[in-house]
C-alpha positions as CSV (number, residue, x, y, z in Angstrom):
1,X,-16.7,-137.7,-5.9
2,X,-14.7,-139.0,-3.2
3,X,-14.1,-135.9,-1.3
4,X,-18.2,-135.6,-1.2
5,X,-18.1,-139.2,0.3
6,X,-15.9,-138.5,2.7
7,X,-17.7,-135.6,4.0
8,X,-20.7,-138.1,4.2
9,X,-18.9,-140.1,6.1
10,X,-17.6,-137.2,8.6
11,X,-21.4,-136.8,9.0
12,X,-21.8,-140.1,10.9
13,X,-19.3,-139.2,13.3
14,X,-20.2,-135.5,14.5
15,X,-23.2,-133.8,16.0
16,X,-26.3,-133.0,13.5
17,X,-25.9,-129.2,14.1
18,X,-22.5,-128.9,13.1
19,X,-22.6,-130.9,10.0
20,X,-25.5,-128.7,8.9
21,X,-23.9,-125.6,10.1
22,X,-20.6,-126.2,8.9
23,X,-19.7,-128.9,6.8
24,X,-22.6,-129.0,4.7
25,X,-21.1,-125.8,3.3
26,X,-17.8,-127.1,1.8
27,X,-17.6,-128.0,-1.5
28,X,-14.9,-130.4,-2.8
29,X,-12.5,-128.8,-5.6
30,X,-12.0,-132.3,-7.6
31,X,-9.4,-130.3,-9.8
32,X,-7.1,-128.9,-7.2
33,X,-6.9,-131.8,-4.9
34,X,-4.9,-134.8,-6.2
35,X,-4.0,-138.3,-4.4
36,X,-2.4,-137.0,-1.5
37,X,-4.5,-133.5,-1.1
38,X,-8.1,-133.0,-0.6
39,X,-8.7,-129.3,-1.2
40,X,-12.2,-127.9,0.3
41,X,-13.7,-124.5,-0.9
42,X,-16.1,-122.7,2.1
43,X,-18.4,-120.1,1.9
44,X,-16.6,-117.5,4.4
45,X,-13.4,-117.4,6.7
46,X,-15.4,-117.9,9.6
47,X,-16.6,-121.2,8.6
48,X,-12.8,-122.0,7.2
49,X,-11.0,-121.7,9.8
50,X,-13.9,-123.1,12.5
51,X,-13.5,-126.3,9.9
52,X,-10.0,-126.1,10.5
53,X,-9.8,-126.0,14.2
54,X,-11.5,-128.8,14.8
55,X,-12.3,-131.4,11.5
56,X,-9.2,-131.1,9.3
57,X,-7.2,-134.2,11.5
58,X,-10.2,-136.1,11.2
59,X,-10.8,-135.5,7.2
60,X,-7.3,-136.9,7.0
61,X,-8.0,-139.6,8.6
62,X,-10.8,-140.6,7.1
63,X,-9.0,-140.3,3.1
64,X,-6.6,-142.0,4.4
65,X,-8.9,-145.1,6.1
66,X,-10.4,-145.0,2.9
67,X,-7.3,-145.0,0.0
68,X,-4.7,-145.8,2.2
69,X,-2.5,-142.6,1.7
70,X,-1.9,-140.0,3.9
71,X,-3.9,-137.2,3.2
72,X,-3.3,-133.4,3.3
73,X,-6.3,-131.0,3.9
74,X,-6.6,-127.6,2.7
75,X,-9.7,-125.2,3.1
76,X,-9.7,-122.2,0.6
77,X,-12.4,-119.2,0.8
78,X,-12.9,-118.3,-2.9
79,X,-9.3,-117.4,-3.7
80,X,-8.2,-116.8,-0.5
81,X,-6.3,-119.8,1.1
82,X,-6.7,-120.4,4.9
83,X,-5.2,-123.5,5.4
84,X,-1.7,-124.0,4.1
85,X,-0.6,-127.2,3.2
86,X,2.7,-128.0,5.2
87,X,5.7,-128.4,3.6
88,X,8.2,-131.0,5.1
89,X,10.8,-129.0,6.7
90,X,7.7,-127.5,8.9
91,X,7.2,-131.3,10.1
92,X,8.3,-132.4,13.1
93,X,11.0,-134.4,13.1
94,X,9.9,-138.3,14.0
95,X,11.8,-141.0,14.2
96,X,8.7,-142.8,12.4
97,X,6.5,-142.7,9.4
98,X,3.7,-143.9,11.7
99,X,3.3,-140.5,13.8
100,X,0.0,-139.4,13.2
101,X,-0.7,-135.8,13.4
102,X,-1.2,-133.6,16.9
103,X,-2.8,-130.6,17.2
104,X,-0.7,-128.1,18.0
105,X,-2.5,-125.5,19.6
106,X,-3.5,-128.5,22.1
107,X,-0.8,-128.6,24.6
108,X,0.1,-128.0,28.3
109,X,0.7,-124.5,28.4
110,X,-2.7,-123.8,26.7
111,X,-4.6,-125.9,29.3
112,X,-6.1,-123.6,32.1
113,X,-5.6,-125.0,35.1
114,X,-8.3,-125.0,37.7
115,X,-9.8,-127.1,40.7
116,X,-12.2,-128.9,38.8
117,X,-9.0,-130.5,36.3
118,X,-5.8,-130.1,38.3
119,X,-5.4,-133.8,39.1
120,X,-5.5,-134.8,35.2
121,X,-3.4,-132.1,34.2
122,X,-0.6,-133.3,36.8
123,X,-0.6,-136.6,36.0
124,X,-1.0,-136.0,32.5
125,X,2.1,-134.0,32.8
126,X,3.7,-136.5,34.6
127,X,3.4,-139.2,32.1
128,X,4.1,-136.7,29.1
129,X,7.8,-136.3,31.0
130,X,8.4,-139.6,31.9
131,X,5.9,-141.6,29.3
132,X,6.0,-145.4,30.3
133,X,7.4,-145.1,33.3
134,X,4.5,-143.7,35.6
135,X,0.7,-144.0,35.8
136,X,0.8,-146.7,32.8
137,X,-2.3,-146.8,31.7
138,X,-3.6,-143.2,32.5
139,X,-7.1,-142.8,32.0
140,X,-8.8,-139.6,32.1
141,X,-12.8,-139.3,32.5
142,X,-15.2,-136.2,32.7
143,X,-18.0,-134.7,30.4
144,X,-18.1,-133.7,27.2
145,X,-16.1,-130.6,26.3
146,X,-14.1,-130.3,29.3
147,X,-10.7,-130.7,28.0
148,X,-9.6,-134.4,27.6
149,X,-8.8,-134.7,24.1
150,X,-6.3,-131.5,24.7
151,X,-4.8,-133.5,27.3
152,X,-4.3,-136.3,25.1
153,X,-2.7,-133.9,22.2
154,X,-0.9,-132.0,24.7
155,X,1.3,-135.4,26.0
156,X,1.8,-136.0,22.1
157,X,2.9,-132.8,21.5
158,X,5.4,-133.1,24.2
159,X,7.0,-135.9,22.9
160,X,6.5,-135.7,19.2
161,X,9.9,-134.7,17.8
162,X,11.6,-137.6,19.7
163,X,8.9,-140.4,20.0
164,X,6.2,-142.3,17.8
165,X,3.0,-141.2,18.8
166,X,-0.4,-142.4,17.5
167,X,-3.3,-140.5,18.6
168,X,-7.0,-141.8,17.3
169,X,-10.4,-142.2,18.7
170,X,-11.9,-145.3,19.1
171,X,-14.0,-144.9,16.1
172,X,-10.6,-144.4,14.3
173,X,-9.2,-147.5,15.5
174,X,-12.3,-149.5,15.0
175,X,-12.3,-148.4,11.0
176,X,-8.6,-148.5,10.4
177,X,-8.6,-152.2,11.6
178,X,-12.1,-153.3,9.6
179,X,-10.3,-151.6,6.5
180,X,-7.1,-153.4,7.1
181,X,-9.3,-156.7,8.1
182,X,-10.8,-156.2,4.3
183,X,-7.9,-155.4,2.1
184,X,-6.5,-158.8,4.0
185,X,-3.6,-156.7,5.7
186,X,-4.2,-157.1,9.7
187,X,-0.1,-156.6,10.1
188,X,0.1,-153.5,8.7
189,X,-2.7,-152.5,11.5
190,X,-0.8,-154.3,13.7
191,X,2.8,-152.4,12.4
192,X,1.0,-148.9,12.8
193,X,-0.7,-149.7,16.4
194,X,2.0,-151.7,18.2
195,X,5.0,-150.4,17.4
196,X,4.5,-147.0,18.8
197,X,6.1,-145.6,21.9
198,X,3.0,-143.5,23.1
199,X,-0.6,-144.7,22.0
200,X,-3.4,-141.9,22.9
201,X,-6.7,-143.0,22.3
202,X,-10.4,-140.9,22.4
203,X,-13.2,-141.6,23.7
204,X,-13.0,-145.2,25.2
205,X,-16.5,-146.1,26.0
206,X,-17.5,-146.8,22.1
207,X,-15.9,-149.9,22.1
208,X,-18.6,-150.7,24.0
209,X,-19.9,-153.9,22.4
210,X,-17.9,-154.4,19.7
211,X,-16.3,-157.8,20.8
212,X,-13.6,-158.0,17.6
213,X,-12.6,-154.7,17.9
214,X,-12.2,-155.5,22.2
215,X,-10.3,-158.8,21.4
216,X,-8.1,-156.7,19.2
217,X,-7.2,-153.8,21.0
218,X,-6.6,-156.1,24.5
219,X,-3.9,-157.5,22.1
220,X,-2.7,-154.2,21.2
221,X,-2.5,-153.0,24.9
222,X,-1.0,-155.7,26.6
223,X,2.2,-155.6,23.7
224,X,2.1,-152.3,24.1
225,X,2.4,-152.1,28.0
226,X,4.7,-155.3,28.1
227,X,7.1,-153.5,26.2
228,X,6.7,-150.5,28.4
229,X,5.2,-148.3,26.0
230,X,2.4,-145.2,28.0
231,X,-1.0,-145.7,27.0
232,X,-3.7,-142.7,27.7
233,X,-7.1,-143.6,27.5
234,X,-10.2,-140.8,27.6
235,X,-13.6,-141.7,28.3
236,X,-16.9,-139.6,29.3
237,X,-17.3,-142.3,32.5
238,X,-15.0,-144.7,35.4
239,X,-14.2,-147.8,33.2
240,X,-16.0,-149.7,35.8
241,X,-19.3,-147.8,34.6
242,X,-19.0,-148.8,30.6
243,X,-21.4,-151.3,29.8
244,X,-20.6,-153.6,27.4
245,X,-17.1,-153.9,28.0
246,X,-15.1,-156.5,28.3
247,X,-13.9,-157.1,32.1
248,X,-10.6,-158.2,31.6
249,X,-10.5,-154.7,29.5
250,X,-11.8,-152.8,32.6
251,X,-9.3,-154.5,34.9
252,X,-6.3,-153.4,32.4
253,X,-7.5,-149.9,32.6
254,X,-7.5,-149.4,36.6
255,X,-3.5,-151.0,36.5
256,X,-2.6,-147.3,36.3
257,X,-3.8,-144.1,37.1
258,X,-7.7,-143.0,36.7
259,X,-8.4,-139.3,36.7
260,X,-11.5,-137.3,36.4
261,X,-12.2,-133.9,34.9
262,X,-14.8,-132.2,37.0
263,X,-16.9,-129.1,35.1
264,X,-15.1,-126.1,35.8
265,X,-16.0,-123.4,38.4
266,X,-16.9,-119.6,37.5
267,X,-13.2,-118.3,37.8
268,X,-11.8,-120.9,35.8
269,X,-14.5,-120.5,32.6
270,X,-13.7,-116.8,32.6
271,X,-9.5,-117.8,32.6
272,X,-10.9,-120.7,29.8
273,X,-12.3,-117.3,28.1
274,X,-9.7,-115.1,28.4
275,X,-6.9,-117.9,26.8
276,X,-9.0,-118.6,24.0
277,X,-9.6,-115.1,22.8
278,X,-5.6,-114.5,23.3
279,X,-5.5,-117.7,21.4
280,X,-8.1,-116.3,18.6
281,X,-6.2,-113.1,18.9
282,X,-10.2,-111.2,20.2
283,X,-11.1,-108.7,22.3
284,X,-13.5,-109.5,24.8
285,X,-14.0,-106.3,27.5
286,X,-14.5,-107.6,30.8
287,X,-18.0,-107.6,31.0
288,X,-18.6,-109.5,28.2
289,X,-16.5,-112.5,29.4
290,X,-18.1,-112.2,32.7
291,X,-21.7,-112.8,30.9
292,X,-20.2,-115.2,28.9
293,X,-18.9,-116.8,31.8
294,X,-22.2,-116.7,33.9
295,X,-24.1,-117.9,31.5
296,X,-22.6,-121.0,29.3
297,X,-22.5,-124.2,30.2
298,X,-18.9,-126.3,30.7
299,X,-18.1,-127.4,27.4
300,X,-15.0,-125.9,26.4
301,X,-15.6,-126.4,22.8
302,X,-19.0,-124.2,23.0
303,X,-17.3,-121.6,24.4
304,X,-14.8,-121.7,21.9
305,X,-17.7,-121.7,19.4
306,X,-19.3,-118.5,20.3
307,X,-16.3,-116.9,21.0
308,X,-15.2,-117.0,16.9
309,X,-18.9,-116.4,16.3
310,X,-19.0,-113.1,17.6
311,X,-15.7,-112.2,16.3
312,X,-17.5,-113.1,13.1
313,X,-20.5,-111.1,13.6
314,X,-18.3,-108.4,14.4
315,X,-16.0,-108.7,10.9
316,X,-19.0,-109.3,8.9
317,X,-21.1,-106.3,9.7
318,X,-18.3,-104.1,10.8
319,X,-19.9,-103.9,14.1
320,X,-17.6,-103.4,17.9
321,X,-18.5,-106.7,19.9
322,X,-20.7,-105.1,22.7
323,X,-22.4,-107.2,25.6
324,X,-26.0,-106.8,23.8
325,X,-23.9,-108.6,20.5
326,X,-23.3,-111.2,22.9
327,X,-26.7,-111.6,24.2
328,X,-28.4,-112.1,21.1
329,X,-25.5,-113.9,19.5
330,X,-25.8,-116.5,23.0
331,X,-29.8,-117.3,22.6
332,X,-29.4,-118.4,19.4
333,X,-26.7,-120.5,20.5
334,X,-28.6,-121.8,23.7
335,X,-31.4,-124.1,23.2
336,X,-35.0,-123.8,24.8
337,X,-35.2,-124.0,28.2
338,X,-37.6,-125.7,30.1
339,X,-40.1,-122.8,31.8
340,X,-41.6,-124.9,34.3
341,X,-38.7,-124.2,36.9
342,X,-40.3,-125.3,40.5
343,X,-39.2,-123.3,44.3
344,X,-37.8,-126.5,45.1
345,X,-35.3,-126.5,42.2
346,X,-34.1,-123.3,42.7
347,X,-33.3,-124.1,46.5
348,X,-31.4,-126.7,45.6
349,X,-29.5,-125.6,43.1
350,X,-28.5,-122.3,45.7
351,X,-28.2,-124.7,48.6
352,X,-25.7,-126.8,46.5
353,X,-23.7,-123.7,45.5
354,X,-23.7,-122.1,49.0
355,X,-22.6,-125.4,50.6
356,X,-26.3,-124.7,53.2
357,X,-28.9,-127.4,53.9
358,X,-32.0,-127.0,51.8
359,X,-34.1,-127.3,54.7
360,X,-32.3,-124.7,56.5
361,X,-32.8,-121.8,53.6
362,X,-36.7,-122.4,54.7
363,X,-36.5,-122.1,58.1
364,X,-35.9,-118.9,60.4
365,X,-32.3,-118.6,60.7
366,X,-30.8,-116.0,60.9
367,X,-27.2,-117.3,60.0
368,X,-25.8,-114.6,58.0
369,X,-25.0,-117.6,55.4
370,X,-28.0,-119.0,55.7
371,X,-30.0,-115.2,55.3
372,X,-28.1,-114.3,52.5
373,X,-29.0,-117.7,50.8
374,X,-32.5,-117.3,51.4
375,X,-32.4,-114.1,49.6
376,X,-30.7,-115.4,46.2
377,X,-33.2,-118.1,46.7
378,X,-36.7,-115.3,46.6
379,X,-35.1,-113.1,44.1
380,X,-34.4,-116.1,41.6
381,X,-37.5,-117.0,42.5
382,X,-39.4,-113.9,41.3
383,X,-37.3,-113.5,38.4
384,X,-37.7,-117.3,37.2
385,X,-41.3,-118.1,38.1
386,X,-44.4,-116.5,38.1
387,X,-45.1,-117.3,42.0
388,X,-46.1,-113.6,43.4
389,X,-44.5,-112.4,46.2
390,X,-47.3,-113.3,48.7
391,X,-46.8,-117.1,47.5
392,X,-43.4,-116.6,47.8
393,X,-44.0,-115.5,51.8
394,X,-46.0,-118.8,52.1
395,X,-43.5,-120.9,50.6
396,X,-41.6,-119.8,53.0
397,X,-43.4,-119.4,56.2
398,X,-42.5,-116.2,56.5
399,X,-45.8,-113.4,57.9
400,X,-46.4,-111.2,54.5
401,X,-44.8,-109.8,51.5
402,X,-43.3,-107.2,53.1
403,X,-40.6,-109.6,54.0
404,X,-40.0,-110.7,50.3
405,X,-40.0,-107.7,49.2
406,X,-37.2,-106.4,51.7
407,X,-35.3,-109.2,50.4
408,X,-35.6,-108.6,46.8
409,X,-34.6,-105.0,47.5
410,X,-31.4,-106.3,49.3
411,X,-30.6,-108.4,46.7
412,X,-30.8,-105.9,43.9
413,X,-28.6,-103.0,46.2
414,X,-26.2,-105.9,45.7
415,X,-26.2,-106.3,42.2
416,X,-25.8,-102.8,41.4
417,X,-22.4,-102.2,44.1
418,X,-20.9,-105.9,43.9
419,X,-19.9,-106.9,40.9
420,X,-19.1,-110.2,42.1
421,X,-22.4,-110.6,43.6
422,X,-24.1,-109.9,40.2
423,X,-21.9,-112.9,38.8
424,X,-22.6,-115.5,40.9
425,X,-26.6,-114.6,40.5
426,X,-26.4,-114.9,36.6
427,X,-24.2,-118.0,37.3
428,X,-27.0,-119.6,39.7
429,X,-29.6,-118.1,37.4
430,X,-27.9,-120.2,34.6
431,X,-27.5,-123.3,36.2
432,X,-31.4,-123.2,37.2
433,X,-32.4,-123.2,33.7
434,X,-29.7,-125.7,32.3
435,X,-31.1,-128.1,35.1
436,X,-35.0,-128.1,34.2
437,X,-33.8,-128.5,30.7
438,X,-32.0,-131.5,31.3
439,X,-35.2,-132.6,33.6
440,X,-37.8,-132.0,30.5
């Protein structure tokens, strides 16, 4: 069945662990859909509306790459429907058949703001106000998960109702223009990729060898930018850094504006928190979003993930989302960490947070700073590696135990009065283990 093809095909272009976990578990309904409505059936609302959130634009992209016609999706659990399909006068209101569809939970006043992505955001903004006129291209790099893409739907979702906007990923572009290359119809690609007024394309860096698709989309950006159309670009790296592309591509994407997205800092993940459960419409007591917080990585989209997991949990069994929920519900989303965690990288990783000299948490200083570092440092130690305190006193040139062991106490008197304190040690704690992961 074609619906169970394209789901094959939506397997290629996600992670392993999602397909199994999620879209394995839809079942095409061959009788309810017809030519322009794929309908899916899934197991529970949990998985339904996870589908929804994220894969629905990208189903319809892919029936329509495939027959040609624009494709609605709906996502039914057992009789109950959870994805309406929308009805015209619901549509915003284009001046172009061409607009493809924006997500419209993704725009600027969802985005939490922070340090680590205030640059992008403002000139993402800018351009989204005054599209074509400033910062033409704007390209916008960072890690996975960290909030280009919302950027990118955000600046169509500005301009939707009065502009033609096309937003794809690269791997979208790439198959729309081999299945208009096949059905001998390269205008028609052409008519749908140059004649819009804002083009927002995903994920940059996987035209990365693919020297057709490069000598097309050159085409399509200089027309575009001669007629003074914005272009917005997202990438995981500086366009200087992407192998395998073309230079002449490289130079067109510094003309503008290049921004990074850095990963965000503890106060920002818990305001990232806080929106998405007033988003999701949970409750989250403060506690929990602090561990939450402390002790996920950057990606936006994982949060988001265990966020609607819990609140699954929770409506499954019945049960009140407490901070042991959370904790069990986390490990199993986390994966193995690497045990092996050496003195060395733990005095880093504080020394790089604290903004102190490695070499100066192991010397004698009493800088209050400095002290206070040193003391994070031994307790981590103690409670991520099975050096005994007398090794720890060596390590650290210091004339027994006695002194670790005043430290430790320090540290733990801290924990229990400062809540803040206890934050940034389950934050450090965190980032300890993410690192000798990554090392392994």
């Amino acid at each position: 069945m074609l619906g169970d093809k394209i789901l094959e095909m939506l397997k290629e272009e996600i992670p392993q662990k999602e397909y199994e976990r999620y879209i394995k578990n839809l079942s095409y309904d061959e009788k309810s859909s017809k030519a322009d409505l794929a309908v899916y059936i899934a197991p529970n609302i949990f998985i339904a509306n996870w589908v929804k959130n994220r894969y629905t634009q990208k189903l319809s992209h892919l029936f329509e790459t495939h027959t040609g016609i624009k494709t609605d999706i709906k996502i039914l659990t057992g009789k109950k429907e959870v994805i309406k399909k929308e009805t015209k006068s619901a549509e915003p209101q284009t001046p172009s058949t061409t607009s493809t569809k924006i997500n419209p939970p993704y725009t600027f006043e969802n985005f939490v703001v922070g340090s680590s992505n205030q640059f992008a955001y403002t000139a993402a903004l800018s351009v989204a106000e005054k599209p074509g006129k400033v910062y033409n291209p704007l390209f916008i790099y960072g890690g996975v998960g960290l909030g280009k893409t919302h950027l990118l739907h955000a600046i169509g979702n500005y301009n939707i109702k009065e502009k033609t906007v096309i937003y794809a990923t690269i791997e979208q572009f790439m198959n729309d223009f081999i299945y208009h290359l096949r059905n001998h119809n390269p205008e028609g690609f052409r008519e749908k990729y140059r004649k819009c007024d804002i083009l927002l394309i995903d994920d940059i860096q996987f035209l990365s060898g693919k020297d057709k698709t490069q000598e097309e989309f050159f085409h399509t950006f200089n027309e575009l930018h001669t007629e003074g159309k914005q272009i917005v670009l997202t990438s995981d790296q500086h366009p200087k850094k992407i192998a395998g592309l073309e230079e002449r591509l490289k130079s067109r994407f510094e003309w503008g504006l290049i921004a990074d997205i850095q990963p965000p800092e503890l106060e920002t993940k818990i305001a990232i928190i806080k929106k998405k459960c007033e988003l999701n419409r949970i409750e989250l007591d403060e506690e929990i979003i602090n561990y939450l917080a402390a002790n996920m990585d950057s990606n936006i989209r994982e949060i988001e993930g265990v966020i609607l997991k819990l609140n699954a949990y929770s409506t499954l069994v019945g049960q009140k989302i407490t901070l042991d929920l959370a904790k069990n519900v986390l490990s199993e989303q986390k994966k193995d960490q690497q045990k092996n965690i050496t003195l060395q990288d733990i005095v880093q990783v504080v020394a790089s947070d604290l903004n102190v000299k490695p070499s100066e948490i192991k010397s004698k200083s009493r800088n209050r700073q400095i002290a206070n570092a040193r003391r994070m440092v031994i307790y981590l130690a103690r409670t991520l590696t099975p050096n005994s305190m007398p090794a720890l006193a060596q390590f650290f040139g210091m004339k027994d135990h006695t002194s670790v062991s005043h430290a430790m106490k320090k540290v733990k008197e801290l924990i229990e009065k400062d809540a803040d304190f206890k934050l940034k040690i389950e934050e450090l704690a965190h980032k300890i283990k993410s690192n000798a992961s990554e090392q392994s």
